[in-house]
N, C-alpha and C positions, 0 to 999 in steps of 0.2 A: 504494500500500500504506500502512497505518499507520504512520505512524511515533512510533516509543515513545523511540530512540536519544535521550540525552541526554550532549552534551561541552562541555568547557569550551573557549572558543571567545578565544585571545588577541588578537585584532583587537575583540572586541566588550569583553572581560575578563568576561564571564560563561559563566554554565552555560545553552545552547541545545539544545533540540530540534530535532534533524537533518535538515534537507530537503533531500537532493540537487536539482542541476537537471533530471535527468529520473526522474521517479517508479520507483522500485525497481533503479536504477541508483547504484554509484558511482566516482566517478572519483577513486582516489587517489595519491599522490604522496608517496617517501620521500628525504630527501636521504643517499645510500649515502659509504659511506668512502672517506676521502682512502689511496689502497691503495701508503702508504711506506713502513709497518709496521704490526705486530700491533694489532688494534683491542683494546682494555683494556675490563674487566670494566663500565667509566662507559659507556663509549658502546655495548655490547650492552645496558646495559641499556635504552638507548632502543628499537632495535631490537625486545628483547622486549616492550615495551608495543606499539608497533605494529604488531608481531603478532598482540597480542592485539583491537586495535583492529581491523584488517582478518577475525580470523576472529568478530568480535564481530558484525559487519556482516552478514559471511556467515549465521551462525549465526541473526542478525534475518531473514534473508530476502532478506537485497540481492543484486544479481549485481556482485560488484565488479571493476574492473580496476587494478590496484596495478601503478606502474614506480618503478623504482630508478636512481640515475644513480651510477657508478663515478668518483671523478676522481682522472683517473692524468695530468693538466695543469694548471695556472695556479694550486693552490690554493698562497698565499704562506703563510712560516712566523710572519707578523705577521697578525692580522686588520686591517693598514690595507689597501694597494696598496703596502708595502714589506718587505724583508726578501726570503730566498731561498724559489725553488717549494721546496714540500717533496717534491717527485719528487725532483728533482735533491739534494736532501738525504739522500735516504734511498742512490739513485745511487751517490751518494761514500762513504756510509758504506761500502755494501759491495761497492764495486767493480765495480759488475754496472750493467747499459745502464738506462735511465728506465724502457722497456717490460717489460725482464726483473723488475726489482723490482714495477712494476706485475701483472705475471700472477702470481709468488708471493704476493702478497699479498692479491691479491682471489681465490684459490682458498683462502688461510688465513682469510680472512674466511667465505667460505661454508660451509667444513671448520668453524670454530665455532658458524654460524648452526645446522649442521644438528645440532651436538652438543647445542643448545638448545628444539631441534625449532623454529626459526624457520622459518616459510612462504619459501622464494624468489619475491620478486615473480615478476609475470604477465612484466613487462621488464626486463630490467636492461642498461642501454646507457651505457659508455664515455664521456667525453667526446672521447675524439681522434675516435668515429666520428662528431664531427656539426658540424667544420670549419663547414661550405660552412651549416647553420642557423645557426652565431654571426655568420657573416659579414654573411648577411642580415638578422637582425636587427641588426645594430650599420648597417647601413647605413641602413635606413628610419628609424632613431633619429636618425642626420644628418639624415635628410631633412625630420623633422620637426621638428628645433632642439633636440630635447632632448639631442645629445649633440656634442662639439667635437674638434678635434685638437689638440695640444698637445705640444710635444718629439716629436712621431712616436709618441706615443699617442693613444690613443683614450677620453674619459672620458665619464662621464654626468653630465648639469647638473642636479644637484639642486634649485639655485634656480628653474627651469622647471615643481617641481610646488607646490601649493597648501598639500600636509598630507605634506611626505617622513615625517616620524616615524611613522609609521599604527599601530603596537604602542604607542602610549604618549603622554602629554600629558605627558610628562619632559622634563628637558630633553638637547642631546646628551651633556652630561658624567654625570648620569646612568644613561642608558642604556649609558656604555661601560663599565661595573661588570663587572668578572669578564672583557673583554675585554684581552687583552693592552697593554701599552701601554709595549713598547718599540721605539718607531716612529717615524721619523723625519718630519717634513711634507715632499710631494711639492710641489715649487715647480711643478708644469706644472698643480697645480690653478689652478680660479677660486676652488673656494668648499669651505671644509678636508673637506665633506660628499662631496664628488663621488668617485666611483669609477670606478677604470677598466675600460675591457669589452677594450681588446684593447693589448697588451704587442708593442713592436715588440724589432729586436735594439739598439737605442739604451737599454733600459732594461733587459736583463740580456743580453748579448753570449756567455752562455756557456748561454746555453738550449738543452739539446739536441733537444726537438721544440719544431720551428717550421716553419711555412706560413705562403707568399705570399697575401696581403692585399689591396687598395687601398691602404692604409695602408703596407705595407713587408714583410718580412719578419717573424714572430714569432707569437705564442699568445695565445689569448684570455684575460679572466678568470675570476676563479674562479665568481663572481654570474652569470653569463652564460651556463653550463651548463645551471643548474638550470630556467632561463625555457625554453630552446628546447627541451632532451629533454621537459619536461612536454608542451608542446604539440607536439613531434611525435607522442608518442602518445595524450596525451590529450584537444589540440587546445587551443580558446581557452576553455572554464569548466573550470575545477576544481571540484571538491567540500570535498577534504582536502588539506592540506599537513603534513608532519609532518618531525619534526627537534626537538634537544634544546634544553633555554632558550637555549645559549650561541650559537644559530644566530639566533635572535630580532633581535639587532643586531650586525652589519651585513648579514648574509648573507639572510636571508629580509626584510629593510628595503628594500635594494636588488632582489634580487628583484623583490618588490610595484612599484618605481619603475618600472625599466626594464620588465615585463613589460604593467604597464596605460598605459606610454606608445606600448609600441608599439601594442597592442591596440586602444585608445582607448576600454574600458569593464572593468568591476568583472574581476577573472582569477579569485579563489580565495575562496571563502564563510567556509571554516572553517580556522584555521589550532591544530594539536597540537599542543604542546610537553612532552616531559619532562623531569623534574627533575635533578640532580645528583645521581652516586652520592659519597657522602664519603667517606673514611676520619678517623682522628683527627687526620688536620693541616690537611684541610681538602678541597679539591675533589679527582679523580683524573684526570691528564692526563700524557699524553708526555713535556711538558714539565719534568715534574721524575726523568724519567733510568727511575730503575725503577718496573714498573708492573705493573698485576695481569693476566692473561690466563688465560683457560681453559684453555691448556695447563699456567700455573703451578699451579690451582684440579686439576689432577687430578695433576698429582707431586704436590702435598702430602694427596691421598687422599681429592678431593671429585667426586662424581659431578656433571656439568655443571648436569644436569637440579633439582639443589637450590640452585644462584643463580637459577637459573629460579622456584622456587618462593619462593626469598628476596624475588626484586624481586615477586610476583604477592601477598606477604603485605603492600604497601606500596602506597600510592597513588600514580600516578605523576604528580602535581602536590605531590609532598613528598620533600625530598633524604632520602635514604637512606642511611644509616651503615654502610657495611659493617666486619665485624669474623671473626676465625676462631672466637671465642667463641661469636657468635652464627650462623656455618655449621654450627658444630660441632651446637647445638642441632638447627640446619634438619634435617641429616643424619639426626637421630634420628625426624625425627618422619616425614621420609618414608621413610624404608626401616620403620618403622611404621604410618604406612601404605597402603604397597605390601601388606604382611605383610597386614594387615586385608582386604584386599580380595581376596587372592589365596588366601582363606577363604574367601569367599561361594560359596554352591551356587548353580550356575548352573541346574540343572535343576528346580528349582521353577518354578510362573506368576508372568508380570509384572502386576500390577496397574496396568490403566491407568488410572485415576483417580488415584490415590498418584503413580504418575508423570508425568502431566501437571501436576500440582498444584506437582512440585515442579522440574520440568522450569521452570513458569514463575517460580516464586521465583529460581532461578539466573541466570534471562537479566532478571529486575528487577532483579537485583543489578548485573548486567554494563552494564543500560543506564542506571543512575545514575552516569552519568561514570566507566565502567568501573571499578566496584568490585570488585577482582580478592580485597581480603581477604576481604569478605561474601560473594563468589561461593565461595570457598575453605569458609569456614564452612559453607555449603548443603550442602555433599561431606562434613564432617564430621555433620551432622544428619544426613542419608539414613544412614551410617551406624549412629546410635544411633536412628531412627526403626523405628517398627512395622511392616513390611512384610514381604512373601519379598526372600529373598537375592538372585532374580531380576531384582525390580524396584530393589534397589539396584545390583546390576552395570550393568544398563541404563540407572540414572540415572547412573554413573559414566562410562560410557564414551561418553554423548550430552557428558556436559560435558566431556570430554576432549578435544574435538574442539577448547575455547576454551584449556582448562588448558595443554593438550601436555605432559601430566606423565610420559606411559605409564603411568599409572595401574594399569590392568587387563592389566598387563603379567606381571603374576608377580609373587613376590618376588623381594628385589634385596638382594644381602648390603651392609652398610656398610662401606665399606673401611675403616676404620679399625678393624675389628674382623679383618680379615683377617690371618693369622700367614701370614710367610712361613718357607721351612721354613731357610734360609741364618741369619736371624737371629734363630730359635728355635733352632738349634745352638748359635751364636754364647751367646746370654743361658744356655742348660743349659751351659757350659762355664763362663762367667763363674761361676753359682753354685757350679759344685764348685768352682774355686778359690777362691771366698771361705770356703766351709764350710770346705779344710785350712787358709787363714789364722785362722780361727776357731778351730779344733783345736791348731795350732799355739800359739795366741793373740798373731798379730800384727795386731790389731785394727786400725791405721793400714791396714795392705793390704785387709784385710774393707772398711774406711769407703775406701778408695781406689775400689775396683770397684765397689761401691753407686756412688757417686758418677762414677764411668764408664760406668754403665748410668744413671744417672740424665737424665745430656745427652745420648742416645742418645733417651733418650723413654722408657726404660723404668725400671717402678718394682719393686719389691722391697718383701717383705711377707711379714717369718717368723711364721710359724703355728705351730699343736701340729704339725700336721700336715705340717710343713715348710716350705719357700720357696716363695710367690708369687709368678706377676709378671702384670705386663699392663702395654700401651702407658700412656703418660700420657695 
């Protein structure tokens, strides 16, 4: 088939035109959440780009097969090979078994995917189901020198390959920008780059899942996952690999090492990465205690579906600044236009020339290195363009298939416009008593209740016509 798809490709650091290795097939690959708690508003947004990326594909014509890998073992709270698993972190916080935190967390992960309308890969496989794959690959890695024992671990010899950096002609200090870096050196390395593939009970004795080895007792690592679930269902070429920058080094580095030594030829063509969502201090991670999540995004009265639309107005090769100033915005313009759409007469003709026309404007937009703003725009001009109502529903809901906005869903009230009737009571009581403090003229209590409905969120507004209010 044609291929028109055009991505930015961080192994080459350019923009490529997409060639899978079997013509109108594609083989892709997502690195899924570490499931010890809630994934935060930064890392769905990766998610949603590749999303968008896989139904881009479809949408091109491809028949894709997407698997996702869960890891509920060996991913450490450092990015070296030190520090505690974060299962067992999550574990202790709340008292509950490795696995038990593992199942609540990867059902709250897909309970937000689906509030996003994120595709569930075609797979999505655990890493505890695939033991007996890490084994064997960590063993033919002995067998062919590239990997050593060491304190009753197991590492991979970096110095055994020709080009370990493959993302980058940086050097390693560098490259560990935005990687954590309170980590102690493991003295059982050779060479400070080496990574371990399999953790015995000599290096964390309190690990609660562990399997017999060659090696001894204990669990693989975290890099080690990613190589075997791919090719168990994807086999030995990849097409796509995808996952956010901060996976870039060490995690997809390592990868690439151990997966084409064992293989012994090139594994994955095209390697995605998205950007960083910000807030005002700076990156958005766990690690600084509290953090944004879709459940927090809809108590504070944001429909999910407009971070959805936030990240798709942003290119995802650009961090992204999230703010409630600017959700606040979001909110308005899509529950304006759901409204718009949910106007269009459906029972006029479609013009199929108008819609072909613009049907293919949308998908050039989508395949100039998924341009989801311009794509976005295209939905706005059908819109204001000259057609029947018909052909603009029909171009609505073809692109919705990439958008996942529920577009042509109806209208959709904006919550924050919604009164509840508790404190619509609540604010009509407040008023009359400030009116007898007025009456009275004890002005300080008048300015008291303003100012107690003010931190409430709501504002006050005397008129001829009396007292106003509305939310802030």
């Amino acid at each position: 088939m044609e291929n028109n798809v055009k991505i930015f490709n961080t192994l080459t650091r350019k923009v490529e035109t997409f060639v899978p290795n079997e013509d109108g097939k594609v083989k892709m690959y997502t690195c899924g959440p570490t499931v010890y708690h809630f994934a935060h508003i930064g890392n769905l947004r990766s998610y949603i780009m590749e999303d968008v990326l896989e139904k881009t594909l479809r949408y091109a014509g491809y028949d894709v097969k997407r698997v996702m890998n869960i890891t509920d073992v060996g991913h450490l709270s450092s990015d070296a090979d030190t520090g505690e698993d974060k299962m067992l972190k999550g574990a202790k916080r709340e008292h509950k078994t490795v696995m038990e935190i593992a199942k609540y967390y990867t059902d709250a992960f897909f309970s937000d995917c689906s509030k996003l309308n994120i595709k569930r890969p075609d797979v999505v496989e655990p890493a505890t189901n695939c033991i007996p794959e890490f084994i064997h690959m960590i063993e033919v890695l002995l067998e062919k020198g590239y990997a050593y024992i060491a304190g009753e671990n197991v590492y991979f010899d970096t110095s055994k390959l020709d080009d370990y950096y493959v993302f980058s002609s940086q050097s390693e200090k560098e490259l560990m920008v935005g990687v954590r870096d309170d980590v102690s050196e493991d003295e059982n390395k050779r060479n400070k780059s080496d990574f371990v593939l399999w953790f015995t009970k000599s290096k964390f004795d309190n690990q609660e899942l562990k399997w017999d080895s060659p090696w001894g007792v204990g669990y693989p690592g975290w890099h080690i996952e990613c190589s075997c679930i791919s090719m168990k269902h994807l086999g030995e070429y990849m097409d796509i690999h995808c996952g956010g920058v901060d996976n870039i080094f060490p995690h997809h580095t390592n990868e690439i090492a151990q997966s084409e030594a064992y293989l012994g030829h090139k594994w994955c063509n095209y390697w995605f990465h998205v950007h960083h969502l910000n807030d005002k201090s700076g990156k958005m991670s766990k690690s600084k205690g509290d953090f944004l999540t879709v459940s927090l995004l809809e108590e504070k009265g944001y429909l999910p579906l407009v971070y959805r639309m936030f990240c798709l107005q942003s290119h995802y090769r650009k961090p992204l600044e999230f703010s409630y100033e600017v959700m606040d915005n979001m909110e308005n313009s899509y529950v304006k236009l759901r409204k718009t759409i949910a106007k269009l007469d459906a029972s006029t003709e479609v013009e199929q020339d108008k819609f072909d026309a613009y049907k293919e404007k949308f998908l050039q937009a989508l395949e100039d290195d998924l341009n989801t703003s311009m794509a976005l725009t295209v939905v706005y001009e059908v819109l204001k363009a000259d057609m029947t109502d018909a052909t603009k529903l029909a171009l609505v809901k073809d692109f919705d298939y990439v958008l996942s906005l529920d577009l042509a869903a109806g209208e959709v009230a904006n919550p924050a416009d919604e009164i509840d009737a508790d404190l619509e009571a609540y604010v009509l009581e407040k008023i009359e008593e400030r009116k007898a403090a007025k009456k009275e003229k004890d002005f300080a209590k008048a300015d008291a209740i303003r100012n107690e409905l003010l931190e409430k969120g709501i504002v006050l507004e005397d008129t001829r016509e009396g007292v106003k209010w509305k939310k802030a």
